[in-house]
Structures are given as structure tokens and as C-alpha cells.
C-alpha positions as CSV (number, residue, x, y, z in Angstrom):
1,X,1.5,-5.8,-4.0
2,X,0.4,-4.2,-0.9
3,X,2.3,-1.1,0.9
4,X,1.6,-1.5,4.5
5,X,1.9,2.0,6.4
6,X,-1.0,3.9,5.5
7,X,-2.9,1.1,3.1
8,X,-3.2,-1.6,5.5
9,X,-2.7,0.3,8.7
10,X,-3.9,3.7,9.6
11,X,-0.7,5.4,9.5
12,X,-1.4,7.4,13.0
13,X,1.3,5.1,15.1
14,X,1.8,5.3,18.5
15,X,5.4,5.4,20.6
16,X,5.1,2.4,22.6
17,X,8.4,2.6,24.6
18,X,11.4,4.4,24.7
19,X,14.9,2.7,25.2
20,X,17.6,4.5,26.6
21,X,20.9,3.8,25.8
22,X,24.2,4.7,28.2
23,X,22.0,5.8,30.3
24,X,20.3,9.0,28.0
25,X,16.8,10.7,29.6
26,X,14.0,9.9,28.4
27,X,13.1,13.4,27.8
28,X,16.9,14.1,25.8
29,X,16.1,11.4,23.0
30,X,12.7,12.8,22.7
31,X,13.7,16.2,21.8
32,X,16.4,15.1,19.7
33,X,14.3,13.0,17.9
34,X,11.4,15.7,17.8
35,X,14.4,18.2,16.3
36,X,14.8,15.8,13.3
37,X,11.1,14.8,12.1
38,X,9.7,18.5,12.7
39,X,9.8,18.8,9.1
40,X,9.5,15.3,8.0
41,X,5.5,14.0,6.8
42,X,5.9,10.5,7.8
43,X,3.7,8.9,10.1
44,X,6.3,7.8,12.2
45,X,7.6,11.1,12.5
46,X,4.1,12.5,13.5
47,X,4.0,10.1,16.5
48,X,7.2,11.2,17.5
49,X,6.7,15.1,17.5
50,X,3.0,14.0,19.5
51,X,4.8,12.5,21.8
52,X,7.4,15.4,22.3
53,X,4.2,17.3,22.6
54,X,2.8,15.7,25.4
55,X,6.1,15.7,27.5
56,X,5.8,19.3,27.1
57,X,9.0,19.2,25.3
58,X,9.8,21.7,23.3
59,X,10.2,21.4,19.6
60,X,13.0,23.2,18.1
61,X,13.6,24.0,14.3
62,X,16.5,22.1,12.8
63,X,19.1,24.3,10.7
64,X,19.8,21.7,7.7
65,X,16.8,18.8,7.1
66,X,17.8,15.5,4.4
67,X,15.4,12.4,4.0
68,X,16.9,9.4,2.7
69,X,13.6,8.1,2.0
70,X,13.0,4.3,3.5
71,X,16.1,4.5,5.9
72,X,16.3,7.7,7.8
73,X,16.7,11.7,8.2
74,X,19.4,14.0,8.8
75,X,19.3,17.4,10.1
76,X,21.8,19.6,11.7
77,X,21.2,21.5,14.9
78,X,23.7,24.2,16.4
79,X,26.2,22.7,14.7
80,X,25.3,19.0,15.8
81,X,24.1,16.4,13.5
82,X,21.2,14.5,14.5
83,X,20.6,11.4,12.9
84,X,16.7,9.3,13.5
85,X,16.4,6.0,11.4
86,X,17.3,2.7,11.0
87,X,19.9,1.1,12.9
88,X,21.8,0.6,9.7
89,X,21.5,4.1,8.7
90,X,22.9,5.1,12.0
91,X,25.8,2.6,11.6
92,X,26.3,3.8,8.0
93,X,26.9,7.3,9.8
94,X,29.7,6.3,11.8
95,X,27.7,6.2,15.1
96,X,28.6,3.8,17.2
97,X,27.4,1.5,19.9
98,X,24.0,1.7,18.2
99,X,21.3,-0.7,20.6
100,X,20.8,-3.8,18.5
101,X,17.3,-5.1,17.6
102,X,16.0,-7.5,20.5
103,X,13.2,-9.0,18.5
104,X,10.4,-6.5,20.1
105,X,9.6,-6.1,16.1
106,X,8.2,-9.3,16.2
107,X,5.2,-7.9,18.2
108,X,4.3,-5.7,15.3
109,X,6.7,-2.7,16.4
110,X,9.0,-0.6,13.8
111,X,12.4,0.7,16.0
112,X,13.5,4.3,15.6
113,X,17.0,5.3,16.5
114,X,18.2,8.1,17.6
115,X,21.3,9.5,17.8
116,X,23.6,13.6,18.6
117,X,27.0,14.2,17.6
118,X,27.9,10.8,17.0
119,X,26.7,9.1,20.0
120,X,23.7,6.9,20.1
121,X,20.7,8.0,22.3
122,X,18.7,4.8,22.3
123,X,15.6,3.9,20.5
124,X,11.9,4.5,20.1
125,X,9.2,1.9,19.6
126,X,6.3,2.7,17.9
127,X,3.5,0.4,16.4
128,X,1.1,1.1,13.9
129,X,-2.7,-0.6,14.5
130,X,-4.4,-2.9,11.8
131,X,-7.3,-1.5,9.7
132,X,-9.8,-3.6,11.0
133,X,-11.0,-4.7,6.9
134,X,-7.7,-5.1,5.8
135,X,-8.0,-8.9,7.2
136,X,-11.1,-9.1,5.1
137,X,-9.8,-7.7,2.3
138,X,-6.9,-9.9,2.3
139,X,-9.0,-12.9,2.1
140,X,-11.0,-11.9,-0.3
141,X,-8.3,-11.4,-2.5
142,X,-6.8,-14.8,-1.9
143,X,-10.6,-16.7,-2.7
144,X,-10.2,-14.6,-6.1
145,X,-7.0,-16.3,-6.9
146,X,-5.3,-13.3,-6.4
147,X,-1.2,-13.8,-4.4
148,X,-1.0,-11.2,-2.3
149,X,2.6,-9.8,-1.6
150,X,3.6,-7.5,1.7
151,X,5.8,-4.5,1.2
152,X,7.3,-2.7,3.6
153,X,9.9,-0.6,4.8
154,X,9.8,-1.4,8.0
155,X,12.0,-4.1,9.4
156,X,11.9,-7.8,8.6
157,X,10.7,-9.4,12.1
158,X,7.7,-6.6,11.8
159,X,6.8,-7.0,7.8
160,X,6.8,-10.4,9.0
161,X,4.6,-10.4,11.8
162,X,2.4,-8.0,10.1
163,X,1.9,-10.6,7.2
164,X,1.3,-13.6,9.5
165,X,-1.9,-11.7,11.2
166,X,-3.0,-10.4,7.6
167,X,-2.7,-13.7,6.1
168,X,-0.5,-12.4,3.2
169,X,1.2,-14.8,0.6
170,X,4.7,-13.5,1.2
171,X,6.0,-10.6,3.8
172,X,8.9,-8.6,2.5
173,X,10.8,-6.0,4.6
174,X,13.7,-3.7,4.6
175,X,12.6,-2.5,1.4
176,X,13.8,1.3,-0.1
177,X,11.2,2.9,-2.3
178,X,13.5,1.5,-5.9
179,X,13.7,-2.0,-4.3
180,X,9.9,-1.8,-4.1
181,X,9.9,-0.7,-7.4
182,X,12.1,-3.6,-8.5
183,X,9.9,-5.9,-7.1
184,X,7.2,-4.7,-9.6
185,X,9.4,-4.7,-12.4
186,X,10.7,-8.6,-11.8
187,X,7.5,-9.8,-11.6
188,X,5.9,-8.3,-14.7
189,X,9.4,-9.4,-16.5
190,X,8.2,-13.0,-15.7
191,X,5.1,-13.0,-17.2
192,X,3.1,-11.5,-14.4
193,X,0.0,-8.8,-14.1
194,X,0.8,-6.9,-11.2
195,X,-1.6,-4.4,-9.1
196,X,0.5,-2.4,-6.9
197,X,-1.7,-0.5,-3.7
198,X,0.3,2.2,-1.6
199,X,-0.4,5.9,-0.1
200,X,2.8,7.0,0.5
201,X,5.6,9.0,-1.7
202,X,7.9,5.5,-0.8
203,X,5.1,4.0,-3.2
204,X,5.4,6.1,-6.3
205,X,8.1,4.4,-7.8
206,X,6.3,1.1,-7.6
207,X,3.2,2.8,-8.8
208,X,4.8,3.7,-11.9
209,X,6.2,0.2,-12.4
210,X,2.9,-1.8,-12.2
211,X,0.6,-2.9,-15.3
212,X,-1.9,-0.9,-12.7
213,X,-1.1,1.8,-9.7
214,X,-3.7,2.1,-6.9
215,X,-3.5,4.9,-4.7
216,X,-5.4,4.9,-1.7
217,X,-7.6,8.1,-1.4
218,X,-5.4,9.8,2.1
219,X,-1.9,9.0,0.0
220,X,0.5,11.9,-1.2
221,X,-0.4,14.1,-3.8
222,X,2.7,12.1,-5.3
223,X,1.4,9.0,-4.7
224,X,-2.1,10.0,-6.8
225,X,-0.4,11.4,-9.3
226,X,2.2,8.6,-10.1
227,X,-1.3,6.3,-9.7
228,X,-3.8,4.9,-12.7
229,X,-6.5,4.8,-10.0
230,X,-7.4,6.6,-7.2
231,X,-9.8,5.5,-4.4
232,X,-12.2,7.4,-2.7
233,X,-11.2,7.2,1.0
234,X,-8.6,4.2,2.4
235,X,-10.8,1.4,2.6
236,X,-9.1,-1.4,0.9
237,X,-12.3,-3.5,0.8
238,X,-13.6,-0.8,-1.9
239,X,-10.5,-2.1,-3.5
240,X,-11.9,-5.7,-3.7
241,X,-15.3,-4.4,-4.2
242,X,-13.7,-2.6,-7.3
243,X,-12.2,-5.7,-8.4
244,X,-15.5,-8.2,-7.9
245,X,-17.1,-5.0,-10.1
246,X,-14.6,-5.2,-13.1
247,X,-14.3,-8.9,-13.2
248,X,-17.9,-9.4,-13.5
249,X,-18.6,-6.1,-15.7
250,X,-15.6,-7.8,-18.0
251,X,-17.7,-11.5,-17.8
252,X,-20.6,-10.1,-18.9
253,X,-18.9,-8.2,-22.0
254,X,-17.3,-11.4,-22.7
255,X,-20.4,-13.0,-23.1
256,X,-22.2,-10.1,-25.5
257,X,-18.9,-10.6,-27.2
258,X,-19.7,-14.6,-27.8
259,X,-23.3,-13.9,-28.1
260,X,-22.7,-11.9,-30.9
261,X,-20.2,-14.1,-32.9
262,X,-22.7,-16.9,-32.6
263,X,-25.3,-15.4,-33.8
264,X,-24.0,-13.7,-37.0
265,X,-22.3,-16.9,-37.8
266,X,-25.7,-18.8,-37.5
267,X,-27.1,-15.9,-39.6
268,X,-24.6,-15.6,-42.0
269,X,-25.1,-20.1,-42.5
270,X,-28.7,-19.8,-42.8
271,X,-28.7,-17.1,-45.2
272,X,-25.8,-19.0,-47.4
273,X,-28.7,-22.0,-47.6
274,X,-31.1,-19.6,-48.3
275,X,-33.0,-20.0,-45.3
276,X,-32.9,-16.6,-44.0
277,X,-35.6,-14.3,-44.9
278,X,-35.8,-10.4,-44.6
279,X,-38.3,-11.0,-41.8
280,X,-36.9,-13.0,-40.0
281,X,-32.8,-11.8,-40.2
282,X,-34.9,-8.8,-38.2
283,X,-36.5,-10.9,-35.5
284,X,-32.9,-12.4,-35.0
285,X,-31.6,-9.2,-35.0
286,X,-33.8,-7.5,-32.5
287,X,-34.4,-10.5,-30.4
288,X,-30.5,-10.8,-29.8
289,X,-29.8,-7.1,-29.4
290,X,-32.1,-7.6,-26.7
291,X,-31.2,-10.3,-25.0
292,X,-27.8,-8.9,-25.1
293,X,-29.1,-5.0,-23.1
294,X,-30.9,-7.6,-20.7
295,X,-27.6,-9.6,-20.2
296,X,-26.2,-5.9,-19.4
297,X,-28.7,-4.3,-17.2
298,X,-27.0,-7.4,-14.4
299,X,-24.6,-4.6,-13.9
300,X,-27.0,-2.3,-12.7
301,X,-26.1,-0.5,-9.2
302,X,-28.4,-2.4,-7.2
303,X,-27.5,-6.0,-8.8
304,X,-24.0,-5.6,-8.7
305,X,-23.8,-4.7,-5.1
306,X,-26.0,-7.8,-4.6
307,X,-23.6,-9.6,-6.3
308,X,-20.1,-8.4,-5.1
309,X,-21.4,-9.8,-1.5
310,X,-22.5,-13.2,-2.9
């Protein structure tokens, strides 16, 4: 299970465009917007308050601040509510005339509405970009047999066309941080081993849920904490690198494991013939222990790298 802002993207969007609704500047739903995330840690929110930034906009502290987490945040502002989010979460608000979605998410974009006092501002388009080995990594994890799931909280059309270019086994948006985590929680009720990867606090939940947590090394202090593993950095092929590392360190102790069993059962029938001797229950011994160490020195640094890239 894969989170996608921040594990399989950078998490530094950018605002693509800005849609105006009835007719709203440019510059109002900007600074609207900017009045809402100034508190908020989300990537998306970052763009917005860079953006506000740039227009030379200035970026006012908000009175009251609430994060639905997955959906949207609240504040107030001399006396005004200002809502930024989903189009549902708007709608759930009582705002009305909220822009509908026009498929632009289908390019890869997440859409950010904005809205004062009740009335809809318009929309802001932002789009995330790719880390350019999560394609790779993907892949990889597919060759090793592994089904690779999308999460997102992001719209369906972009979870969608996120997973197409990624090559993912299934693509699910529109997901809050408990549905993510009731994802988990399904799949290990059927049966299944499940490796959840995510960096943000929408991940925790899920974290906690899977027979493993990953937490990519730039995630939340929330996200690391709620993880069983932490990687160094957000390269997610050091992920698969990980993985190539434990299967094969796991072969090998499978195969001591064998080794072993064999062998003291061969000793343990020669010596009920009387076959074995003292001297040469110690050759078996030793030369078994030693094959075995030799067996174990594959996983030495420099053969295992050799080998994770074979």
C-alpha cells in the first residue's frame, strides 16, 4: 500500500491555475485561500501560501484554525468563515454554487476550493510532480510478486491518473486517513501480509494497521513514530533495495536452517548403525559449520549490492 503525496511525489506542488468563480479576482481567492493554510503543514497548503507570496499578497493570521484531515480546513477571519478543501467539504458547509470538477484531475491535478462567508470563490489547481524512481520502484515491486495498491486523498480522476503512469495494480482515491486505515485492516482480515509506505500524519492510522509500517525518512514526526521502519531519506527504491536485502538474507537463513536438519539427521542415522566415529562426528561437524559461515558471508556488503541489481 502506497501513500502518494510525499512517497511517490515530492510533496512540493505547484498552483497550476486559478479558476474564478462569479467573476472573483484572482488576487481575492489567493488571499483567502493563503488566510486558511497559514497554519496548515500540508503540501498543498505550502504551494498556496508561495503562491500568495509571489503575488505580493499579504498573508494574514486567521482568528480560529480546524483541519478536518483528508477533506479540508476551516478558519475564521474578522468574523468570516473561510472554508479551502474539497468540493464536498464545501458543499457539506452549506456553500453553495461550488464550481464542479471538469475532469482537469485527469491530467494529474488535485482541485482546491475556496470559499468567504458562504459564497464560493472558485478553485485552485495544483499538481504534484512524479519522483522520477518511483516508476522504477513500482516495477520492481511487481517483478517480485508484490500487488501494489495506490492510496490517496486526492480525487479519483487524479489517484487514477497517477496510478496509470506508475503502473500500480489498483488506484484508490477520496480516501480519509480511517478509510486508509480500513483498507489495511480488510486486507490483513483476508488472509493478507500487508506493507503500508506513507510520510504524512494522513498515513499514521494505516501505519498502525499494517503487519509492517514504512515511513519515508521526510514524513511527520507522527508518521515515524506510528512506523516499524523508518527510511533514511524518501527514496522508495531503497525501499525495494531493503526488500531484495531481506528476502535474500531470509533465503540464505532458510538454507543454514535445512543444512543443518540434514546433517544432524544423517549424523544421528550413522551413529544409530554405528558408523559414526568420534573423529569423524568432528570433521562433519566442522566441515558443515563451515560451509554454513561461507553460505553467510553471500550477505556481505559488497555481494549483496551486487546482487540486489541482478
Amino acid at each position: 500500500m502506497l501513500d502518494k503525496t510525499g512517497t511517490l511525489t515530492f510533496g512540493t506542488p505547484q498552483i497550476q491555475e486559478v479558476v474564478s468563480s462569479d467573476g472573483f479576482a484572482v488576487h481575492d481567492i489567493i488571499a483567502a485561500a493563503s488566510i486558511a493554510e497559514h497554519k496548515s503543514e500540508h503540501p498543498l497548503a505550502k504551494a498556496i501560501v508561495a503562491r500568495a507570496a509571489e503575488l505580493k499578497v499579504p498573508v494574514a493570521e486567521p482568528d480560529t484554525f480546524s483541519y478536518t484531515p483528508g477533506r479540508g480546513v476551516r478558519v475564521s477571519y474578522r468574523e468570516e468563515e473561510i472554508l479551502v478543501g474539497s468540493r464536498a467539504f464545501l458543499m457539506d458547509r452549506g456553500v453553495k454554487r461550488v464550481l464542479p470538477v471538469d475532469g482537469y484531475g485527469s491530467r494529474g491535478s488535485t482541485e482546491v476550493y475556496v470559499a468567504r462567508a458562504g459564497q464560493a470563490l472558485g478553485s485552485i489547481r495544483i499538481a504534484d510532480v512524479l519522483r522520477p524512481e518511483a516508476k522504477n520502484a513500482v516495477a520492481a515491486m511487481r517483478q517480485m510478486g508484490l500487488k501494489t495498491v495506490l492510496l490517496s486523498g486526492d480525487i479519483q480522476a487524479v489517484t487514477t491518473s497517477v496510478g496509470r503512469e506508475l503502473g500500480v495494480h489498483e488506484a484508490v482515491g477520496e480516501l480519509l486517513p480511517e478509510r486508509k486505515a480500513e483498507w489495511v485492516s480488510e486486507l490483513r482480515g483476508k488472509g493478507r501480509k500487508v506493507a503500508m509506505v506513507g510520510d504524512g500524519i494522513n498515513d499514521a492510522p494505516a501505519l498502525v494497521e499494517a503487519n509492517v509500517g514504512i515511513a519515508m525518512g521526510s514524513g511527520t514526526d507522527v508518521t515515524r513514530e506510528s512506523a516499524d521502519v523508518i527510511l533514511i531519506g524518501s527514496d522508495l527504491s531503497k525501499f525495494v533495495e531493503t526488500l531484495r536485502v531481506a528476502r535474500r538474507c531470509r533465503g540464505i537463513i532458510m538454507q543454514n536452517f535445512a543444512g543443518t536438519l540434514v546433517v544432524d539427521s544423517v549424523g544421528v542415522g550413522m551413529a544409530a548403525f554405528g558408523f559414526l566415529n568420534p573423529l569423524l562426528a568432528a570433521f562433519i561437524h566442522v566441515a558443515s559449520e563451515l560451509t554454513f559461515i561461507l553460505n553467510s558471508m553471500r550477505l556481505l556488503p559488497g555481494r549483496v549490492i551486487s546482487g540486489s541489481h541482478s
